[in-house]
C-alpha positions as CSV (number, residue, x, y, z in Angstrom):
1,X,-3.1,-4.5,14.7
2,X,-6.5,-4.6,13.0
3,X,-4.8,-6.9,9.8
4,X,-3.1,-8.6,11.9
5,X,-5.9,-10.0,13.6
6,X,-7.3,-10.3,10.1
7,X,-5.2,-12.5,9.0
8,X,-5.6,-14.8,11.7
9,X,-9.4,-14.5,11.1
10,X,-8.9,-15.7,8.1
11,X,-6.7,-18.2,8.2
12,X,-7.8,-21.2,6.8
13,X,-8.4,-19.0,3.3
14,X,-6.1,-19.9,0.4
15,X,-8.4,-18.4,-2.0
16,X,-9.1,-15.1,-3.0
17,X,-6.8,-12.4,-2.7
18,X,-5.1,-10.3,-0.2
19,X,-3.7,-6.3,-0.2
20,X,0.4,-5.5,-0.2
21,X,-1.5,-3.6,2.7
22,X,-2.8,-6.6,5.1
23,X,0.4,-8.4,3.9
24,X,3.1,-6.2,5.0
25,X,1.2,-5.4,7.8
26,X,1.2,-8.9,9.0
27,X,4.6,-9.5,8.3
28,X,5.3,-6.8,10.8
29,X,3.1,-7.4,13.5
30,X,4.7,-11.2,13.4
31,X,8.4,-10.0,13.3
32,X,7.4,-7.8,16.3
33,X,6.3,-10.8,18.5
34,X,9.0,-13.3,16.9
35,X,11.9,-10.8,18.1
36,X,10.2,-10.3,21.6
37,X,9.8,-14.0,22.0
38,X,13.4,-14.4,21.4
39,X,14.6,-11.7,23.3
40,X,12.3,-13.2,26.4
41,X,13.9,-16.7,25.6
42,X,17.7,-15.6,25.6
43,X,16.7,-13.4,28.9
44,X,15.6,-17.0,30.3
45,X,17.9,-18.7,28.9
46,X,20.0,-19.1,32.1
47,X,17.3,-20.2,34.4
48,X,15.4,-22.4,32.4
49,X,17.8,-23.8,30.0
50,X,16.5,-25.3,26.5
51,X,12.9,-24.5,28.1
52,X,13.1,-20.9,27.6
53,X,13.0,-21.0,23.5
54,X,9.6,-22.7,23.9
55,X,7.3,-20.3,23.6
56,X,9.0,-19.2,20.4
57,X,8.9,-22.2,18.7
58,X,5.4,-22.7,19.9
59,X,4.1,-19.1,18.6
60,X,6.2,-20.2,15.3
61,X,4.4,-22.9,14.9
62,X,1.0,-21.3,15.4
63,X,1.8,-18.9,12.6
64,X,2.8,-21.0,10.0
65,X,-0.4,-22.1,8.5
66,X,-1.5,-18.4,8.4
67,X,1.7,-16.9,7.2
68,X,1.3,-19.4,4.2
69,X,-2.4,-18.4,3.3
70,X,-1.6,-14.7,3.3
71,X,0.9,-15.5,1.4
72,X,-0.7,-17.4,-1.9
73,X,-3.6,-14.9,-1.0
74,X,-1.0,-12.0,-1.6
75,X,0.6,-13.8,-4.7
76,X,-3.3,-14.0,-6.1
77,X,-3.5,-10.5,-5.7
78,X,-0.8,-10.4,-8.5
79,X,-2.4,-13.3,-10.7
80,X,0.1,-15.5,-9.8
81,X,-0.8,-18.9,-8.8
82,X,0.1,-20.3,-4.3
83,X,2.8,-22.6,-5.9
84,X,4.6,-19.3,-7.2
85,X,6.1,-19.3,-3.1
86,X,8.3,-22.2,-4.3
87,X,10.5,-20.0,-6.4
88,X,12.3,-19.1,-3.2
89,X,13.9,-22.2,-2.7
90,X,16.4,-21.1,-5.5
91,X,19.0,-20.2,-4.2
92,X,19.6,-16.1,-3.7
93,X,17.6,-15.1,-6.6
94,X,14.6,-17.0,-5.7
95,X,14.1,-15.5,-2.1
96,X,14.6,-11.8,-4.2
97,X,12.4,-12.5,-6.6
98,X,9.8,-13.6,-4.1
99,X,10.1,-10.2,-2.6
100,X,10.2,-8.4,-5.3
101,X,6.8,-9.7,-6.1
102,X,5.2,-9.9,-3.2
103,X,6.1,-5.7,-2.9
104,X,4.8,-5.3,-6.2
105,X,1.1,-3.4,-6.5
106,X,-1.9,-6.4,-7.2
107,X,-4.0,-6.0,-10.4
108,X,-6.6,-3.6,-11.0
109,X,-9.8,-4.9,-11.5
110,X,-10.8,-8.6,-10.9
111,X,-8.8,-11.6,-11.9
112,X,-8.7,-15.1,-12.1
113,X,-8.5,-15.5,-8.2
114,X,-11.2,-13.0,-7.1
115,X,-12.5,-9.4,-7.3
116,X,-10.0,-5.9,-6.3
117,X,-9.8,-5.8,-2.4
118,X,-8.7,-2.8,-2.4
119,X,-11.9,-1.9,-5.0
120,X,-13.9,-3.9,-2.4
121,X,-12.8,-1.3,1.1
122,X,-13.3,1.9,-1.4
């Protein structure tokens, strides 16, 4: 829960870089509350009509900005540049190939985008 509430922290930061660790681990935490959201929303769904996907799309929205940092902070970790997200909108291959690299281990050592953060917790 701790990198979750990292991330969220730090969410106006599209600079530096961020571990597969505090990535994943975000990814997770959000998946967790999107699919209980949902599963509230379709449980209301009868009572409240349309109403009842609200909070999803409202938590949805309040995620977006720092789903997006940790993102380009993730693809620094690997020296590649934020616009490097945009290779998913190929079709099939693109999404893959954003996935394989955001799974992939960060560079040792400093690069362009900032100094090891896993170095930096050791």
């Amino acid at each position: 829960m701790e990198w979750y509430l990292k991330v969220l922290k730090n969410y106006t930061a599209f600079s530096g870089r961020a571990r597969r660790k505090e990535y994943w681990m975000f990814f997770l935490f959000n998946m967790i509350i999107s699919y209980a959201l949902n599963f509230l929303g379709q449980m209301l769904v009868d009572s409240l009509g349309t109403l009842a996907a609200l909070p999803s799309a409202i938590y949805g929205l309040a995620v977006l900005i720092p789903s997006i940092a940790v993102c380009i902070r993730r693809l620094h970790d690997i020296n590649k540049s934020g616009w490097f997200m945009l290779i998913a909108l190929i079709p099939i291959i693109g999404g893959i190939w954003l996935l394989i690299k955001l799974a992939s281990e960060g560079d040792k050592g400093a690069n362009q985008y900032g100094e090891d953060p896993k170095a930096l917790e050791a």
